[in-house]
NUMIGU-117979 format. One line per 5 residues: number of its first residue (from 1); for each residue x, y, z of C-alpha. Coordinates in Angstrom, 3 decimals. Example, Ala and Ser with C-alpha at 12.3 -4.5 7.8 and 13.67 -1.06 7.14 Angstrom:
2
1	12.300/-4.500/7.800 | 13.670/-1.060/7.140
***
This chain:
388
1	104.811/91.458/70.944 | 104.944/90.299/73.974 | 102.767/87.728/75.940 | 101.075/86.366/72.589 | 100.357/83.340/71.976
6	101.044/82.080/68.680 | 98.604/79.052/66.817 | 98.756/79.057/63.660 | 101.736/77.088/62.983 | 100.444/75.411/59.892
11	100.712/78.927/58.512 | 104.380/79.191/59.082 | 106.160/78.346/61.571 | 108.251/80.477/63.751 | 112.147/80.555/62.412
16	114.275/77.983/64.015 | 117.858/78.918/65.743 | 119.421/76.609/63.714 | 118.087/77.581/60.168 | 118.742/81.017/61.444
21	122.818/80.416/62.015 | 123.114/78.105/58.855 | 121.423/81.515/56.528 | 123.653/83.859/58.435 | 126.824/81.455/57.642
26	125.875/81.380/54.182 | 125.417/85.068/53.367 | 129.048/84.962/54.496 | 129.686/83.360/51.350 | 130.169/85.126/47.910
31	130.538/82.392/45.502 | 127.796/81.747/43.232 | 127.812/77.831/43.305 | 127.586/77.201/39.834 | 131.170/78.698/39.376
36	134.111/76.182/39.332 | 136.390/78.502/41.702 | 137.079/77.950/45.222 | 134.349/80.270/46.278 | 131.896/79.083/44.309
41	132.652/75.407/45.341 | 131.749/76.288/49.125 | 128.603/77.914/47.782 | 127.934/74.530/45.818 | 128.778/72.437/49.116
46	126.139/74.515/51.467 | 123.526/73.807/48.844 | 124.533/69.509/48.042 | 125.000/69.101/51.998 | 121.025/70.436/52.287
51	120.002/68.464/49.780 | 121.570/65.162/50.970 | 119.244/66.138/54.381 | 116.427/66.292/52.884 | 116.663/63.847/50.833
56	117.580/61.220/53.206 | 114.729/62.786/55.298 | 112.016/61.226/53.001 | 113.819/58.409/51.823 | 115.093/59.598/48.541
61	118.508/59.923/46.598 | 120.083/63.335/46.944 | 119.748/63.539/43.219 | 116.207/63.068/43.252 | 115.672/66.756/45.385
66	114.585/69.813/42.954 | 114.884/73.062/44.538 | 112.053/75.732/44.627 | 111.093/79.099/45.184 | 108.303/77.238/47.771
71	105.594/74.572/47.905 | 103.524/76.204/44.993 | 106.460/76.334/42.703 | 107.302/72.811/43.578 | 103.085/72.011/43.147
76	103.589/73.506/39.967 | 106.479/71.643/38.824 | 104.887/68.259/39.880 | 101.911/68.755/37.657 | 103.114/67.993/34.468
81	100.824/66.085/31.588 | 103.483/63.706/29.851 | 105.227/62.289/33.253 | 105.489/58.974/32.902 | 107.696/55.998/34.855
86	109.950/54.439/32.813 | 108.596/52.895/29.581 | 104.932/53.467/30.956 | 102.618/55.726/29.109 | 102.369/59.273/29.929
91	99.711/60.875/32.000 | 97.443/63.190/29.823 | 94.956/64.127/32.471 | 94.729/65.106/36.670 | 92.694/64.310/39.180
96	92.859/65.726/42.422 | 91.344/65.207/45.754 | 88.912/68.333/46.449 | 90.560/69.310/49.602 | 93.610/70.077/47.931
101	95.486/73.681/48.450 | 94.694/75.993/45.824 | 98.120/75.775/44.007 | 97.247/71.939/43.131 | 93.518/73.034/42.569
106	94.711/75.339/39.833 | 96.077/72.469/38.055 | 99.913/73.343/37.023 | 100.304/72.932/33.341 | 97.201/70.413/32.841
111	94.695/72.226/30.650 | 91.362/72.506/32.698 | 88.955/70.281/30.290 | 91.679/67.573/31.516 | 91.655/68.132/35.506
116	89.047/66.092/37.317 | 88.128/66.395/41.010 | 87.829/63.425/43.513 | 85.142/64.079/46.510 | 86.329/63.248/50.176
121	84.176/61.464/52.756 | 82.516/63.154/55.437 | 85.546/62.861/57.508 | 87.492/64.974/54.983 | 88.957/61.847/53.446
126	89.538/60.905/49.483 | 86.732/59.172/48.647 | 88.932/55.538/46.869 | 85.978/54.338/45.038 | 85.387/57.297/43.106
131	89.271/57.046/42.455 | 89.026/53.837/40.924 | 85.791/54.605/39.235 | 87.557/57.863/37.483 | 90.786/56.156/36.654
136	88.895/53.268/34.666 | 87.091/56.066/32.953 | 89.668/57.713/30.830 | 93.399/57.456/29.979 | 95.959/56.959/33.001
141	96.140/59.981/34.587 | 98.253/61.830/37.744 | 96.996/61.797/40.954 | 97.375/64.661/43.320 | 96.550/63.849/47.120
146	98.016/65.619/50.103 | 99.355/63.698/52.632 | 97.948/65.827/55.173 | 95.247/68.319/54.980 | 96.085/71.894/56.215
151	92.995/72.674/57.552 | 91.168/69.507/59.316 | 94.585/68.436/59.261 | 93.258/64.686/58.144 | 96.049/62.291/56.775
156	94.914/61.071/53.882 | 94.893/57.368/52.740 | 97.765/57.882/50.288 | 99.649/54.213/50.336 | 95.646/52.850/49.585
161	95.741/55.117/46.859 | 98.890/54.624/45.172 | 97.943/51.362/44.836 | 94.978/51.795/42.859 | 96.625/54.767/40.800
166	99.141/52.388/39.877 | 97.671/49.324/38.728 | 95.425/52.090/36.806 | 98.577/52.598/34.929 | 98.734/56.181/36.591
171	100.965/58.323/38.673 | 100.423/59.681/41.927 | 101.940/63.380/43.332 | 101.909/63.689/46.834 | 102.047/67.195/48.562
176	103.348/66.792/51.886 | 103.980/69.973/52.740 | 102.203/69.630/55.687 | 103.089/66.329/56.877 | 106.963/67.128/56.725
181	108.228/67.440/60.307 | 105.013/66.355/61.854 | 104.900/62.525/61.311 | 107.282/60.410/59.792 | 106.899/59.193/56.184
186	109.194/57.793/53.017 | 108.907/58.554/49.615 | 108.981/54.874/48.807 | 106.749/53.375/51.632 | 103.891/55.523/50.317
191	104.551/54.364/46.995 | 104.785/58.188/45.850 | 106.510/59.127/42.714 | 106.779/62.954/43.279 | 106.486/64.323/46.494
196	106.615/68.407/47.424 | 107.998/69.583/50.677 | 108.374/73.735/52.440 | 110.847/75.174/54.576 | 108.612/77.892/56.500
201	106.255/74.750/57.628 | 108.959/73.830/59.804 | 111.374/76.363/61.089 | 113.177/76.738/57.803 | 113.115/80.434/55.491
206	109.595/81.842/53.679 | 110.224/80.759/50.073 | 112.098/78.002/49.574 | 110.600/74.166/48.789 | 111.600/70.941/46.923
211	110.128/68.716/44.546 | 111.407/65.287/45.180 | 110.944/62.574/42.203 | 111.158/59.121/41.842 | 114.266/57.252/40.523
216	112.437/56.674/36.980 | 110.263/59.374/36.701 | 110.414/61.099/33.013 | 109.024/63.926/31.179 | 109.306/66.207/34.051
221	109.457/69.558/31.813 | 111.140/72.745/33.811 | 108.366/75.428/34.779 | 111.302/78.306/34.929 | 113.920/77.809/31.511
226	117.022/79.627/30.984 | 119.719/77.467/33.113 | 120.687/74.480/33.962 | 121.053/74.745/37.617 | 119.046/71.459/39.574
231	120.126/69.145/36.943 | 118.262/70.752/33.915 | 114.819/70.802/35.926 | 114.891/74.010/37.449 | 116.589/76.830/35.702
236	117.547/80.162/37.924 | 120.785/80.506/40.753 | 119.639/78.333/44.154 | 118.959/80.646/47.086 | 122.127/79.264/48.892
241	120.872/80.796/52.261 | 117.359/79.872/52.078 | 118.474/76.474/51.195 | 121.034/76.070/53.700 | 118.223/77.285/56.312
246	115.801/74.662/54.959 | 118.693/72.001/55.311 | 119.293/73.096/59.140 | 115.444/73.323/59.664 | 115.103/69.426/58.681
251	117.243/68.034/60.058 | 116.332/69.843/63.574 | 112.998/68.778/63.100 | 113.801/65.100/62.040 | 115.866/64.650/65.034
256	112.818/66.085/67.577 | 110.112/64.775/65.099 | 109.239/61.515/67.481 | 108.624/63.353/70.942 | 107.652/66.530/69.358
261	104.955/64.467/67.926 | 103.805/62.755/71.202 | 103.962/66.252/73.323 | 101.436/67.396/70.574 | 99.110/64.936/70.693
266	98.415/65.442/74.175 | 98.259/69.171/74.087 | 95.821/68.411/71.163 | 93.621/66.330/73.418 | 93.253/69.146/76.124
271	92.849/71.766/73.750 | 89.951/69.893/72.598 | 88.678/68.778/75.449 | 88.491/72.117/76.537 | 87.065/73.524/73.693
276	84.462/70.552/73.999 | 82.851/72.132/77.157 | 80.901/74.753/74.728 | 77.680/73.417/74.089 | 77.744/72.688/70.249
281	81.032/72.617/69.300 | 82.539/70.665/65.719 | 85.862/69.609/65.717 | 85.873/68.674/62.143 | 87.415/65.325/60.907
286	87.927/64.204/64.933 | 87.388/60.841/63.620 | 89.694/60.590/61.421 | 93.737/60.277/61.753 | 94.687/63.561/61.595
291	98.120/65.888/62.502 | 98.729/66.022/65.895 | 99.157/69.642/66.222 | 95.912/70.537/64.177 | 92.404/71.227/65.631
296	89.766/72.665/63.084 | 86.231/73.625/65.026 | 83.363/75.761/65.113 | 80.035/76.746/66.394 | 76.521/76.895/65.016
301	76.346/80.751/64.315 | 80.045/81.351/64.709 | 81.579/83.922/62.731 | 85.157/82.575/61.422 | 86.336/86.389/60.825
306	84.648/88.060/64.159 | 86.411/84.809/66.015 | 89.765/85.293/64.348 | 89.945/89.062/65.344 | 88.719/88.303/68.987
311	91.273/85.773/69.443 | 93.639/88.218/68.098 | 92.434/90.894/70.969 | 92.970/88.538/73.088 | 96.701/87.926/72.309
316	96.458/84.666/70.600 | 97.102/84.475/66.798 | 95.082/81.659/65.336 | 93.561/81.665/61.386 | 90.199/80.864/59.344
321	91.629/78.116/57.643 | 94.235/78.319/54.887 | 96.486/81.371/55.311 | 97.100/81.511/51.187 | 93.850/83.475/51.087
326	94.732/85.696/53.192 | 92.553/89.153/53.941 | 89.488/86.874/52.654 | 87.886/84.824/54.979 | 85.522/83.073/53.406
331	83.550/79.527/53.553 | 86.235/77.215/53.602 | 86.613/74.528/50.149 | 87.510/71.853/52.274 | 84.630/71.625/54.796
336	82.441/72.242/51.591 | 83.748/69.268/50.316 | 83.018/67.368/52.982 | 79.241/68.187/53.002 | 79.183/70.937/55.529
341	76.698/73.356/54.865 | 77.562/77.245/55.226 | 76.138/77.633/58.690 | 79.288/75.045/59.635 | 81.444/76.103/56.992
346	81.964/79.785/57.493 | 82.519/79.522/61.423 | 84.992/77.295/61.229 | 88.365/78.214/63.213 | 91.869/76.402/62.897
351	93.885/76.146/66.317 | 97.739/75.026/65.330 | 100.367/73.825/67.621 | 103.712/73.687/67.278 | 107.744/72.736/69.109
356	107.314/75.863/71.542 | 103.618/75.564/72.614 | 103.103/75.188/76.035 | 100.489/73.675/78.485 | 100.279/77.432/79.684
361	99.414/78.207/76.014 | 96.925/76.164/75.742 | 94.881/76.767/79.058 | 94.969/80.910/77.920 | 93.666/80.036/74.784
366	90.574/77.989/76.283 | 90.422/81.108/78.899 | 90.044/83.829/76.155 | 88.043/81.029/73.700 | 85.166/80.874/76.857
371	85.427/84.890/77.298 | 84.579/85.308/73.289 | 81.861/82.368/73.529 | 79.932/83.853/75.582 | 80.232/87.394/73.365
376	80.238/85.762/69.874 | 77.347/83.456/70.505 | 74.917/86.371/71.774 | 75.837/89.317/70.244 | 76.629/90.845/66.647
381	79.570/91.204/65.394 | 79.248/94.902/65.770 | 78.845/94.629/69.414 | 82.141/92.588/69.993 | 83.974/94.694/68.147
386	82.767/97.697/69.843 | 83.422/96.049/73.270 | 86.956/95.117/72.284
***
């Protein structure tokens, strides 16, 4: 399709050359790489080489990396009651922040009369003193808090909380699934003691992810049973390709991570500012540290669905929020969360950047955002769709 303009990287992101080559290489292969024979020993290398990558990517021992199916497997896995850190007592009970994504909402394997939600701050932030206040009430319990939100994209005060988790006797999960690629971070800096990563976030193959635990993390009980591929904790043969792709995808975006991450920031800034020069517009969690690809706004009276398939008319793919609810845009969780009423919360329009946007991108965007501003703010949605 050509001449579109593509935003909505925290989606997916667009396959990367190099993740590209390292699948093709590996569908060369035909060794299963749990087989002892030549074959399956260059199977077995692909998938050890990706996981020493990233591993060493978030500051962890190769050992340490589970491989998944994706982020909500790997979610899944992570939320386990009976984890516990060496002789420690085990975690009976969850709490997680209310901005989570849906697959930590849920609640893994945690019965739901023991899964307790944490508010945020207007700003989209977790809200520590209720964290405290809930840990002292109850038995030490698991802590799930993203490291960076998908939608406001708001980075989330996660080395504050690990602190109070821990001396609460509890554990904390972090899903950074969002984070990975876009700012740098290590497992053992935020104090983390699982952590859940995605290839398709940054360049690497749709259905693939990791689970990364700490070096004395027990209990963790496999969701899928029947092998004993990924050291007992994940049973089923590895994707070799899709792993080998998520291998090549990190490490591309580690090495580009620093100026990737500067280029985006400013691109950020005159998105926004141009998006600023509507009268009324919300830029949700501006105040806060946030992604620097990730710009969440609306309108009073905007439409998030009308908006979505204008842009789209327009040639530029951007999203509603969340693309794991996909075909149902409705009020977004998060912004609920943080106190926005309806009016706010079902307008609301997320603008993602990503390692091929361009200036040139972002000044068509404001061009067709201005052409559907001054449709979408006067007319039905009827009427714009009938004029498009």
């Amino acid at each position: 399709m050509p001449d579109r303009i593509y935003l909505d990287w925290n989606a997916t992101a667009p396959l990367r050359r190099e993740a590209r080559e390292a699948m093709v290489a590996a569908w060369e292969l035909a060794g299963n790489p749990s087989s002892v024979h030549a074959e399956g020993r260059q199977a077995r290398r692909l998938v050890e080489e990706a996981r020493a990558v990233i591993a060493g990517a978030v500051g962890a021992p190769a050992r340490n990396v589970v491989f998944t199916s994706g982020g909500t497997e790997a979610n899944a896995l992570a939320l386990t009651p009976g984890l516990r850190r060496g002789t420690g007592v085990p975690v009976r009970r969850l709490l997680v922040s209310a901005v989570e994504h849906a697959s930590v909402l849920a609640g893994g394997r945690f019965p739901a009369v023991a899964i307790g939600i944490v508010g945020v701050t207007r700003a989209g932030l977790l809200d520590l003193d209720r964290l405290r206040a809930m840990l002292a009430d109850g038995p030490p319990a698991l802590v799930s808090v993203m490291l960076a939100n998908n939608e406001t994209g708001a980075v989330q005060p996660v080395m504050e909380a690990a602190g109070i988790v821990h001396q609460a006797g509890g554990l904390l999960h972090v899903d950074a699934i969002q984070a990975f690629g876009r700012i740098p971070f290590n497992i053992n800096v935020l104090n983390a003691d699982l952590l859940t990563l995605s290839a398709h976030k940054i360049g690497g193959p749709k259905g693939v992810g990791a689970l990364v635990v700490a070096e004395d993390l027990l209990g963790l009980e496999p969701v899928l049973r029947g092998g004993g591929q990924e050291h007992g904790r994940r049973a089923g043969t590895e994707n070799v390709a899709g792993i080998a792709g998520f291998g090549a995808a990190a490490k591309a975006a580690m090495a580009a991570l620093e100026g990737d991450a500067r280029r985006l920031e400013g691109l950020r800034s005159r998105l926004e500012g141009g998006l600023q020069q509507t009268s009324g517009v919300v830029i949700f969690s501006g105040d806060a540290p946030r992604l620097p690809n990730t710009t969440l706004f609306t309108v009073p009276g905007l439409k998030a669905e009308t908006a979505v398939i204008g842009f789209d008319l327009a040639g530029v793919a951007v999203s509603s929020g969340s693309a794991c609810s996909s075909g149902k845009v409705q009020p977004s969780h998060v912004l609920e969360a943080m106190g926005f009423g309806p009016e706010l919360a079902q307008g609301a329009v997320r603008l993602s950047l990503g390692w091929s946007t361009t200036p040139a991108d972002v000044d068509r965007t404001l061009e067709a955002w201005r052409r559907l501003a001054n449709t979408l703010l006067k007319r039905s949605d009827e009427t714009l769709l009938e004029r498009f």
